[in-house]
C-alpha positions in Angstrom: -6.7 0.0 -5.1 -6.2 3.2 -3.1 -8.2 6.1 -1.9 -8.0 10.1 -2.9 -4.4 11.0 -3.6 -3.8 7.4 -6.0 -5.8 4.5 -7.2 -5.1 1.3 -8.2 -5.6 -1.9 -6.5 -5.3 -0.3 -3.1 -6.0 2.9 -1.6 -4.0 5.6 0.2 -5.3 8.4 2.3 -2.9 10.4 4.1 -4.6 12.1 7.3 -3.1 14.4 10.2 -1.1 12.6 12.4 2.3 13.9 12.0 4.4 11.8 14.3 3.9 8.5 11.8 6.6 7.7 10.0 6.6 3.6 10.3 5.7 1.8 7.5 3.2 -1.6 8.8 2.0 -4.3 6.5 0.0 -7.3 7.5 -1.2 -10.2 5.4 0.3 -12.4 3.0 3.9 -11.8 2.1 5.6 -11.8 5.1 8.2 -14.0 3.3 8.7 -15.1 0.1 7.9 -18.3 -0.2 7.7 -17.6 -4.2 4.0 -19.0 -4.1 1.2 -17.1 -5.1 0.5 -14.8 -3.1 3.7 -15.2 -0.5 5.8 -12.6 -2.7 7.2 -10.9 0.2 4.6 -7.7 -0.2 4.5 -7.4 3.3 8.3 -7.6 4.4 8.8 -3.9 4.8 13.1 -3.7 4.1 14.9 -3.1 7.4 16.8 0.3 6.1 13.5 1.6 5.1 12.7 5.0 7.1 15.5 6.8 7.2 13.5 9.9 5.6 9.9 10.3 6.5 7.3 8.8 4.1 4.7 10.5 2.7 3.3 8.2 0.0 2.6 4.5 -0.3 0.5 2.1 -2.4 -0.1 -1.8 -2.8 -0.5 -3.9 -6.0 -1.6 -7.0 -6.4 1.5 -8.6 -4.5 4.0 -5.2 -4.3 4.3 -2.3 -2.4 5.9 0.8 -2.8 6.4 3.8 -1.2 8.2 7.3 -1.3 9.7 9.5 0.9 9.8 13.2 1.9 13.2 13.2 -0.4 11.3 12.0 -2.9 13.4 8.3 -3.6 10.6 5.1 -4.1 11.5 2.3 -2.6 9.6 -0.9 -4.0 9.1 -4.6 -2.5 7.5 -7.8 -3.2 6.4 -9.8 -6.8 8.8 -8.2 -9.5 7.8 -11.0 -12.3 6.9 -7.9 -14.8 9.6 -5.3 -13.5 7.1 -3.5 -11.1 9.6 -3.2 -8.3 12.9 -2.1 -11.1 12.5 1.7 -10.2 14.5 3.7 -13.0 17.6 4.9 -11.4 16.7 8.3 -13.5 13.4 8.3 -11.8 14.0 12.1 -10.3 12.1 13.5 -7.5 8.7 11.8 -6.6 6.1 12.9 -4.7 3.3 10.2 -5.2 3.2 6.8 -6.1 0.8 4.4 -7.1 0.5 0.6 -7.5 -1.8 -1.4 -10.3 -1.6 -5.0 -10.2 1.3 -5.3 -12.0 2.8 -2.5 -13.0 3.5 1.1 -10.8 3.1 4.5 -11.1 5.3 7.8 -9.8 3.9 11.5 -10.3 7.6 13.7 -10.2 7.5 16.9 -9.1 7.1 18.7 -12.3 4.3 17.3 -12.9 5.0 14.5 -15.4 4.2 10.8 -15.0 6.9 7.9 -15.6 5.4 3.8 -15.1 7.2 0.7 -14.9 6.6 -3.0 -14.9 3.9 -5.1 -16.9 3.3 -2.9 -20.3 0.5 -5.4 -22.3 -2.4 -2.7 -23.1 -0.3 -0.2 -22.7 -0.5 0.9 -18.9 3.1 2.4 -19.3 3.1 4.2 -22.5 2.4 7.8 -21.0 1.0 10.0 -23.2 3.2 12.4 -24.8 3.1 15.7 -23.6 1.3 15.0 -20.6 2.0 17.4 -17.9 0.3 19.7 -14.8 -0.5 16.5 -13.5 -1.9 16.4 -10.0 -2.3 12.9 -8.8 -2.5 9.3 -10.6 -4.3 5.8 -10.0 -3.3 2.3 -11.6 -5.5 -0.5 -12.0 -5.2 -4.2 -13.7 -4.6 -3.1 -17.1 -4.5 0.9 -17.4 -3.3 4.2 -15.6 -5.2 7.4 -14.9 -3.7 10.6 -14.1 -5.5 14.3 -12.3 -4.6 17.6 -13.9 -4.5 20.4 -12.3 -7.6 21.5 -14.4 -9.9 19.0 -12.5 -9.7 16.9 -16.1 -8.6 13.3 -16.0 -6.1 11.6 -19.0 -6.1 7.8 -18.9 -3.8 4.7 -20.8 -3.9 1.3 -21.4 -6.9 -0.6 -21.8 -9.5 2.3 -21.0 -9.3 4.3 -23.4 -10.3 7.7 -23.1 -12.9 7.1 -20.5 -13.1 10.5 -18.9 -12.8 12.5 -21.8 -15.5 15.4 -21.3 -15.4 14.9 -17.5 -14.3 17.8 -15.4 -14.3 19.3 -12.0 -12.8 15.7 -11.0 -10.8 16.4 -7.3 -9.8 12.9 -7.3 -9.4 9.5 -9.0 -9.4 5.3 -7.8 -8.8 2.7 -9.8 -9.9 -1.0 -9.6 -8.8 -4.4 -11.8 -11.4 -3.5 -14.7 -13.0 0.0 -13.3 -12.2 3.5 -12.5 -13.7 6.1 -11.0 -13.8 9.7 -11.0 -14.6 12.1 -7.4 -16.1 15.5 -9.0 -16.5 18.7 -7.0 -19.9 18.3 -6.3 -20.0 15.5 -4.5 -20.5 13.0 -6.8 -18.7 9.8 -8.3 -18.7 8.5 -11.7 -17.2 5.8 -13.3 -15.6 3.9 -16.1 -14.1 0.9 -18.4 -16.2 -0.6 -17.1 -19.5 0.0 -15.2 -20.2 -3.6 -13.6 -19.0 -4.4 -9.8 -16.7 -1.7 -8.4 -18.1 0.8 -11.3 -21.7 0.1 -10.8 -22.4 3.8 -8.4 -25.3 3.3 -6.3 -28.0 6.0 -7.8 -28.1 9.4 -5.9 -24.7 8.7 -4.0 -23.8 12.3 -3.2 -21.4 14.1 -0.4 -18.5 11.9 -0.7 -15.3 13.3 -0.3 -13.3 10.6 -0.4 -12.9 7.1 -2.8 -11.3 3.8 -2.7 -11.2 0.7 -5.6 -10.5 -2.7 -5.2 -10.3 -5.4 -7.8 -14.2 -6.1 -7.9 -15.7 -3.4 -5.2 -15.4 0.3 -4.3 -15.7 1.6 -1.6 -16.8 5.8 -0.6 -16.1 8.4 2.4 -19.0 10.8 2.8 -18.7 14.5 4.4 -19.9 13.4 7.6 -17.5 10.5 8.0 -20.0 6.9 7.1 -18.4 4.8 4.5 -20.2 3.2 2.0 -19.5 0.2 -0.5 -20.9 -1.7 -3.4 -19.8 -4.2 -6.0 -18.7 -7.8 -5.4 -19.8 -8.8 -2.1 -18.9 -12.7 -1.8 -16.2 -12.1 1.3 -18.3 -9.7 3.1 -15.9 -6.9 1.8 -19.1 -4.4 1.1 -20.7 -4.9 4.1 -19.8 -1.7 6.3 -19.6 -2.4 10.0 -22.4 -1.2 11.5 -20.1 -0.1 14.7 -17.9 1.1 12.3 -17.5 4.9 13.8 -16.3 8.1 12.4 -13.7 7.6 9.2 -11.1 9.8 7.8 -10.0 7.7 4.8 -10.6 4.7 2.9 -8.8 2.1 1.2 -9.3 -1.2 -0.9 -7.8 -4.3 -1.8 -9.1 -7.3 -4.2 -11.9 -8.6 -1.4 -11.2 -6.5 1.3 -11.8 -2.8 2.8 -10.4 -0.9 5.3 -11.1 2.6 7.4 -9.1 5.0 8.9 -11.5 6.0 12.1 -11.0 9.7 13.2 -9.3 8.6 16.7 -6.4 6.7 14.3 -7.2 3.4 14.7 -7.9 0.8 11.7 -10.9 -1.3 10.8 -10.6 -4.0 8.2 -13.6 -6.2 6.5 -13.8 -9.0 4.1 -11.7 -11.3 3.0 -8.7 -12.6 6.2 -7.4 -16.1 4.1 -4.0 -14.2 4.7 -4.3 -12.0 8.0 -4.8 -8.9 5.7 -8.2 -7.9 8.0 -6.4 -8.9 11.2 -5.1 -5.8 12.9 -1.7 -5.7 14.3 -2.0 -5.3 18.5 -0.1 -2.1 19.3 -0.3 -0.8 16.0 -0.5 2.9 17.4 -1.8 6.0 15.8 -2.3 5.6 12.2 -1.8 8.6 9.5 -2.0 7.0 6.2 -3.6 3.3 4.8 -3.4 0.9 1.9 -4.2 -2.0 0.7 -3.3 -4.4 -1.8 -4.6 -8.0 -3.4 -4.2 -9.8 0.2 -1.9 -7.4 2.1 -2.8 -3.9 4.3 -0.4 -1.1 4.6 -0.6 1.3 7.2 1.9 4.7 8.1 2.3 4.1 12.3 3.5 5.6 15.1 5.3 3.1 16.2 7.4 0.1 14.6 6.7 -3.3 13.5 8.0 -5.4 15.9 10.6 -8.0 14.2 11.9 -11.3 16.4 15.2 -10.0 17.3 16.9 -13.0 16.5 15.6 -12.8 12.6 18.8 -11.3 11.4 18.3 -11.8 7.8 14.5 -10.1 8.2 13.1 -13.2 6.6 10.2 -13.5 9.3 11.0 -16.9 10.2 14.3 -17.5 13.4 15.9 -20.6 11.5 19.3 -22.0 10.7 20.5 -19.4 8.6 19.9 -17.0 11.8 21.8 -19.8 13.8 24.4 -19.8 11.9 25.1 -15.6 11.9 24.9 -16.3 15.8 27.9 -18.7 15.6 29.7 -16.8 13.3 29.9 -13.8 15.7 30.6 -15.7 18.9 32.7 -14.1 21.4 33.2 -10.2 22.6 32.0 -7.6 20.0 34.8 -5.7 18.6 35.1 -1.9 20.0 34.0 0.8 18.5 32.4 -1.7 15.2 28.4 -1.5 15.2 26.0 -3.3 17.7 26.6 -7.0 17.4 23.7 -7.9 16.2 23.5 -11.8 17.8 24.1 -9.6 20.6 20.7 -10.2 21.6 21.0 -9.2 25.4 23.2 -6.5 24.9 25.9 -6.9 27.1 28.9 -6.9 24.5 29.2 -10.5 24.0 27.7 -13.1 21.7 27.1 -16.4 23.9 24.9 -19.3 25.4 22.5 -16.6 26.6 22.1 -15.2 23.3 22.3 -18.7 21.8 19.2 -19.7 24.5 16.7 -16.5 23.4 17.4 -17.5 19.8 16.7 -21.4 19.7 13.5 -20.0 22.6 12.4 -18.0 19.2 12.7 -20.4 16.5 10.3 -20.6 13.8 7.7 -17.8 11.7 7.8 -14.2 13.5 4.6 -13.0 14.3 3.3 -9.5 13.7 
């Protein structure tokens, strides 16, 4: 699911605010409780940030991003490999995320994918170059030439074969859809739900697929949405306001408003519609099976007392606090336990811990 530049089970639309560089999730996955869907998806990695990032997608119950370096960095279910990046991966400069399997365009041009490989999703076609962006989706992946044509794996076949003019691709569990220079969407695999297009859609410039649903941006910045409906997850906000990109997860959307704040509809069994207070401005969005990825201004606020970044203040976090009692060594790094910051670990630090004990919140 994304929106213009990839597609798979999210969407991702980059948009202008320069000063984001904090990668946010909310929604299942804070930890990984190793039940479906707690994978972790949303547990962005502590050392993650030290470059700018200027991609990002979400699977079914994985997320992965890259930055303006070009390494991927990948979190949450790996049960099919989808988080192994290859080590001789090369530069990147976009990613996407299928349900089970993920995608990276390199900077020539050429395609590599990893992770679950049963129709074929992975086997990039031979030869296939000039590529310009790519989308995953449950069972296949579609790439963007440079041409405006689109070459697709796995399960679909050679869906867009013919099609041209095509400025950007989405991809959804069973669909995928095509954004042509005119204006106009067409779709896929399959032409049910998400790849049912409402007749005489025209002036989008932007789209989005989830599992079931898809959702579009027109030129003057309404959204519209159609497919399965039965969380609300087509049903546009009437308040909604002016939207600068789109994204969209298995029963849920989300918009990108011009002032770069974020709206979220459909299904919240996991948080994933529940914005973050003091998220700050927003440049880029995504969302995956029950998780919502944004690129903030500002960073997601962790207890400071999780030291293992597990989203839950517990024993194991006790037990680093005792370990580290007494003065921090000079000139070694920040104690950590140090939680008051006055160059000793002791009762007061031991206090603000057991005062935070139990899950973090967002």
């Amino acid at each position: 699911m994304r929106t213009t530049i990839l597609a798979a089970l999210s969407t991702v639309a980059l948009a202008s605010a320069a000063d984001a560089q904090f990668v946010r999730c909310w929604g299942a996955g804070k930890a990984n409780t190793g039940g479906d869907p707690q994978f972790g998806q949303s547990a962005v990695p502590t050392d993650l940030g030290y470059y700018p990032v200027i991609g990002m997608d979400a699977g079914y119950a994985h997320t992965v991003t890259v930055d303006e370096e070009g390494t991927v960095r990948c979190w949450g279910q790996d049960f099919d490999g989808q988080c192994q990046v290859p080590s001789n991966l090369g530069t990147v400069i976009a990613v996407a995320a299928g349900t089970l399997h993920t995608a990276a365009l390199r900077a020539d041009g050429t395609v590599r994918c990893w992770g679950r490989n049963d129709s074929g999703q992975c086997n990039v076609p031979s030869g296939l170059a000039y590529v310009s962006a790519i989308s995953a989706s449950g069972f296949a992946t579609n790439a963007l030439t440079s041409v405006g044509t689109v070459v697709s794996w796995g399960n679909c076949g050679n869906w867009a074969n013919g099609l041209y003019g095509v400025v950007a691709i989405s991809s959804g569990y069973w669909h995928s859809l095509a954004l042509k220079s005119n204006g106009r969407v067409v779709s896929g695999c399959d032409t049910s739900s998400g790849g049912n297009v409402p007749v005489g859609l025209d002036g989008v410039v932007a789209i989005a697929s989830g599992d079931f649903h898809a959702i579009a941006l027109r030129a003057d910045g309404t959204v519209r949405a159609w497919g399965d409906n039965g969380y609300g997850e087509c049903t546009v906000p009437a308040d909604l306001g002016p939207t600068v990109a789109i994204a969209a997860g298995r029963h849920h959307s989300v918009a990108l408003l011009a002032n770069g704040t974020v709206r979220a509809w459909g299904d919240d069994r996991y948080g994933q519609c529940m914005i973050p207070a003091g998220l700050g401005t927003v440049s880029a969005i995504a969302a995956g099976g029950f998780h919502t990825v944004a690129l903030s201004s500002v960073p997601s606020p962790r207890c400071p007392a999780d030291f293992n970044n597990d989203y839950f203040v517990d024993g194991t976090d006790l037990g680093t606090l005792l370990s580290s009692w007494g003065p921090c060594i000079t000139g070694a790094p920040i104690c950590r336990a140090d939680l008051d910051g006055n160059g000793i670990v002791n009762g007061d630090d031991l206090g603000s811990l057991l005062g935070s004990w139990g899950r973090c919140l967002d």
